[in-house]
N, C-alpha and C positions, 0 to 999 in steps of 0.2 A: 504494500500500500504506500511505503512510503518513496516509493521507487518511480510510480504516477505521479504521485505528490510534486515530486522534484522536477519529474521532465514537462509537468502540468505549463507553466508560463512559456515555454516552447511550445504547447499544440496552437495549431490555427485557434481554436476557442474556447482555449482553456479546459480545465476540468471539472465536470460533477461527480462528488462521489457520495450518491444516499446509502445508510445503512440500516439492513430492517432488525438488524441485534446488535448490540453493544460489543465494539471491535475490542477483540481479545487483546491488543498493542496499544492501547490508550495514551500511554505515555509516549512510545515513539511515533505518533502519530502528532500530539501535542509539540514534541521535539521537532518535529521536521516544520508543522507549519507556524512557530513563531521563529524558526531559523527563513523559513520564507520571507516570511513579515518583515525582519531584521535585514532581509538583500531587496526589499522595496516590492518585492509581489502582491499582488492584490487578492488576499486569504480573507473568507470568512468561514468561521465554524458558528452553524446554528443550532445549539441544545444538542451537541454531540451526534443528531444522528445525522446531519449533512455537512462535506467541508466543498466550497466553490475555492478555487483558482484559477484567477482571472488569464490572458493567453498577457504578452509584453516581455517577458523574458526578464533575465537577473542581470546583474553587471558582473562581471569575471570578477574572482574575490578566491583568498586563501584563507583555509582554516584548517586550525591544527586537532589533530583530531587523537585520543589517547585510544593507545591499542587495546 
């Protein structure tokens, strides 16, 4: 999920992703879309069962990431 998430501001129009149960990765899910937020993407999460990302793409950026 969170592999859409990421390539989501690259599709022509963006991403929906609805859920009909409570995603078992809540946390990395939360992780990746305020690391969106944080590179300028246009993320909404509504009451956990819907996250929209908008299409616009990120600006190149390095993060360091522990193993």
């Amino acid at each position: 999920m969170s592999a859409l998430l990421l390539i989501a501001p690259g599709a022509r129009d963006g991403i929906t992703i609805e859920f009909t149960e409570p995603p078992t990765s809540r946390t990395y899910l939360e992780l990746t879309t305020q690391l969106l937020g944080r590179l300028g993407a246009n993320v909404t999460v509504d009451d956990r069962t819907r996250i929209d990302v908008g299409s616009g793409g990120v600006a190149p950026f390095e993060l360091a990431i522990e193993p």
